[in-house]
SEKOLGU-270666 format. One line per 10 residues: number of its first residue (from 1); their letters; for each residue z negated, x negated, y negated of C-alpha. Coordinates in nm, 3 decimals, m for minus. Example, Ala and Ser with C-alpha at 12.3 -4.5 7.8 and 13.67 -1.06 7.14 Angstrom:
REM residues 2
1) AS) m0.780:m1.230:0.450  m0.714:m1.367:0.106
***
This chain:
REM residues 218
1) XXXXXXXXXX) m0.090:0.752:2.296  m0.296:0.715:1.987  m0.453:1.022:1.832  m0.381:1.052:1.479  m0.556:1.258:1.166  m0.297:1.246:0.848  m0.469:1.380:0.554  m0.218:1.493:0.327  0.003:1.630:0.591  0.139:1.886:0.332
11) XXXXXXXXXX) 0.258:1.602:0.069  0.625:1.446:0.047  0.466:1.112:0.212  0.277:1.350:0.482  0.601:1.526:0.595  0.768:1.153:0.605  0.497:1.058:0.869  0.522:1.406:1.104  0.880:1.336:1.063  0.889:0.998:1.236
21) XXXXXXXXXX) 0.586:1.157:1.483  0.804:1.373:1.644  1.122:1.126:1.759  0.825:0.928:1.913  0.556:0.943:2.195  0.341:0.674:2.086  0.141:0.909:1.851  m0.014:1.272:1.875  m0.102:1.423:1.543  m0.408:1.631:1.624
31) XXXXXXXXXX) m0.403:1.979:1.455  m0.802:1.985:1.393  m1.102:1.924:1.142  m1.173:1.545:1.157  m1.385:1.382:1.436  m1.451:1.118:1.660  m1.185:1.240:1.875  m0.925:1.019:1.636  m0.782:0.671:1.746  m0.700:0.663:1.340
41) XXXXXXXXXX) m0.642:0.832:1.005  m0.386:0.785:0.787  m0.376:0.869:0.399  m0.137:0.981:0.194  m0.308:1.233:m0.067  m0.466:1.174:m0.378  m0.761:0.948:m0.518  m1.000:1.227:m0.483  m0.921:1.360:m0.141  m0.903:1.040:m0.003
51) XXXXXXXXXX) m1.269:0.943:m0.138  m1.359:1.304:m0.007  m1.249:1.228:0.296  m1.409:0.864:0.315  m1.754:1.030:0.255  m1.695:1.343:0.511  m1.612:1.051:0.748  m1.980:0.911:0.630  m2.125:1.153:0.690  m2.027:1.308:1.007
61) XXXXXXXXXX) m2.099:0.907:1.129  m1.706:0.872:1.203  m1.620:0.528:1.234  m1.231:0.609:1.319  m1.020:0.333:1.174  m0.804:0.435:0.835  m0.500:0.331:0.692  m0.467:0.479:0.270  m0.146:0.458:0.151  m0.264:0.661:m0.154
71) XXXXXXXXXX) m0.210:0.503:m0.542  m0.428:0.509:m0.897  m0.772:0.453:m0.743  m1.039:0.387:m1.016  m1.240:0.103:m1.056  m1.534:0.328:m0.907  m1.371:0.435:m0.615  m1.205:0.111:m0.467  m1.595:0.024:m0.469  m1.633:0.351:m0.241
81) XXXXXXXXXX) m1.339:0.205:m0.020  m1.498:m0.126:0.000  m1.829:m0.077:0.078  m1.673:0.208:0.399  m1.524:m0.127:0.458  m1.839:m0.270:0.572  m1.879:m0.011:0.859  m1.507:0.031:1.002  m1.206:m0.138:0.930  m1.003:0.010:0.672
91) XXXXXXXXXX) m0.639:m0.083:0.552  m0.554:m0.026:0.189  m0.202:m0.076:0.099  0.008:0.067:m0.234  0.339:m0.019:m0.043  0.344:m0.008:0.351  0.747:m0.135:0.369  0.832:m0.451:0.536  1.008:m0.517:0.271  0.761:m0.562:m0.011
101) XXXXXXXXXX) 0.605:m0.766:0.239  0.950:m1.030:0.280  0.925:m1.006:m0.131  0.582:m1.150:m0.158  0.699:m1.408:0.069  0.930:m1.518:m0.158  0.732:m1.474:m0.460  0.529:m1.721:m0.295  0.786:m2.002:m0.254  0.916:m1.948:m0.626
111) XXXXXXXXXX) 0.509:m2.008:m0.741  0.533:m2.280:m0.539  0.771:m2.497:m0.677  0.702:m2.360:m1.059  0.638:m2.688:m1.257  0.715:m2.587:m1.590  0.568:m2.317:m1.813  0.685:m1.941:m1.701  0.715:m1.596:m1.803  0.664:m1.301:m1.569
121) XXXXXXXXXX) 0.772:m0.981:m1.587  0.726:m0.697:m1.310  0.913:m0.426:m1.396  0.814:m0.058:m1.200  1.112:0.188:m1.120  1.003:0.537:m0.984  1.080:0.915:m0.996  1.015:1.121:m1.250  0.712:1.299:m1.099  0.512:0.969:m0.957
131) XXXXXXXXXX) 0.194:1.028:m1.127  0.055:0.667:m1.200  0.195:0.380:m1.423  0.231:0.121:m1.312  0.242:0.194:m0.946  0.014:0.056:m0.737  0.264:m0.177:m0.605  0.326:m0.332:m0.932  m0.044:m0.381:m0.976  m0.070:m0.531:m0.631
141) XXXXXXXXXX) 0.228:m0.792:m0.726  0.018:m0.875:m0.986  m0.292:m0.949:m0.854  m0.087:m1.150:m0.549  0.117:m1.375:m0.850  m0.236:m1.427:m1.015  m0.366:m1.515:m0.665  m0.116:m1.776:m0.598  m0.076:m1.966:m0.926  m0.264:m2.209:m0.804
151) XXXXXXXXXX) m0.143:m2.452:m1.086  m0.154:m2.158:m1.395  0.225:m2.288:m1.468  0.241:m1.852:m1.533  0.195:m1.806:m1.884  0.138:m1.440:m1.886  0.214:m1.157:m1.637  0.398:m0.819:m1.794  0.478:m0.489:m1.581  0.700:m0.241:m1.742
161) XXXXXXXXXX) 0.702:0.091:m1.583  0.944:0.382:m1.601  0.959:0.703:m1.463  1.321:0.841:m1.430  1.511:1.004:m1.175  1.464:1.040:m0.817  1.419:0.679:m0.731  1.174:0.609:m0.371  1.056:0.277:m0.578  1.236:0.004:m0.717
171) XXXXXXXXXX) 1.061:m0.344:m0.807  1.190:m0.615:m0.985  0.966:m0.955:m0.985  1.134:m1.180:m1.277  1.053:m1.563:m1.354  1.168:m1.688:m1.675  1.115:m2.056:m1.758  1.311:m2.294:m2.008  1.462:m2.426:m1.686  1.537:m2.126:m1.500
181) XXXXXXXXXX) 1.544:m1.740:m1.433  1.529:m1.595:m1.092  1.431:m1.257:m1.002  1.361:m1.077:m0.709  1.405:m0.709:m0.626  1.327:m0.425:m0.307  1.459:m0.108:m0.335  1.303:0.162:m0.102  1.575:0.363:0.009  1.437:0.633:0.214
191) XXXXXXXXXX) 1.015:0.755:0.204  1.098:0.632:0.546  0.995:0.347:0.561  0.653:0.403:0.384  0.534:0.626:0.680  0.695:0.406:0.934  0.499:0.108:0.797  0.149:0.318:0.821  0.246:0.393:1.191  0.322:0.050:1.249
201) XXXXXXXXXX) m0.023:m0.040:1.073  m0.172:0.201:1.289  m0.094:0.047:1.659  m0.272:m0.294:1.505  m0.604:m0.139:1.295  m0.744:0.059:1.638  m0.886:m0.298:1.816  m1.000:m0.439:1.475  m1.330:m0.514:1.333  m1.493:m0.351:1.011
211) XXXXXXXX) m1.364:m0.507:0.738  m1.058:m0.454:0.444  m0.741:m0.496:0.546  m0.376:m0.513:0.391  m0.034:m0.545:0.548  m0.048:m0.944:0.566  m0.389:m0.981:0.687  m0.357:m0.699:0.970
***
């Protein structure tokens, strides 16, 4: 049974995770101020509590693995998450669902055969409350199309965000060429799948080494 610390336990995403928790034995959320006594942390909170709680792990000299599943870090403080990085292995992911996963996977193939010149747009669906534009997802599509144009046939990358509704996160990935337009979508239905991804993440980050991890590399 792995021993778990969830810092923002209070949060829509936190109650997601205790949900799962309890129809399972594989985890046991301990109800306690953090120590070495955690197998892992997971994060679903804010920028600023998460970096709070990167340097409390610091400097009590906790090396506990983490998982952050928290969006609209700064510049400065993905710097903070790196260098942690250096000491214990970390996994930073804006979307912990299988499926964005099986949509980068196709992303890839499209980029892959791309031999003409071709537009990209990623357009960003959430609820009306979600705090950052665009999500973190949508920036982390980005950066993974930019990553893979190995051949620069992508003339320009665009995300459009909007914030309407009650929507769990919708993505659309669209390729528009003179030749062709395909485009890819996930649609979370359920914050379900979020916290069952970090859990998942969770059972594979506690036997690796320091470093900085995402859902592919992990």
């Amino acid at each position: 049974m792995i021993n778990l610390y969830l810092n923002g336990a209070s949060g829509r995403m936190g109650v997601a995770v205790k949900s799962i928790i309890s129809e399972t034995n594989d985890f046991n959320l301990l109800d306690k101020d953090l120590s070495d006594e955690h197998d892992c942390i997971i994060d679903f909170s804010r920028p600023d509590s998460c970096i709070n709680l990167i340097l409390e792990r610091k400097n009590k000299k906790i090396l506990t693995p983490l998982i952050i599943g928290t969006t609209g870090f700064n510049e400065q403080q993905l710097g903070v998450i790196e260098e942690a990085a250096k000491f214990s292995p970390i996994l930073l992911s804006f979307n912990m669902s299988q499926g964005i996963s099986n949509l980068k996977k196709g992303i890839k193939k499209i980029i892959k055969d791309l031999n003409s010149s071709t537009i990209c747009t990623i357009n960003d669906y959430h609820h009306v409350n979600k705090v950052d534009a665009p999500s973190g997802t949508a920036i982390e599509l980005k950066n993974f199309i930019e990553e893979k144009d190995k051949n620069k046939f992508i003339e320009s990358i665009e995300i459009k965000s909007f914030r309407e509704g009650d929507f769990f996160g919708i993505h659309e990935v669209d390729f528009k060429s003179n030749e062709n337009h395909v485009t890819l979508k996930h649609k979370a239905l359920s914050r379900l799948i979020f916290a069952d991804g970090a859990l998942r993440a969770a059972k594979k980050i506690i036997n690796k080494n320091p470093g900085l991890y995402n859902l592919e590399s992990i």
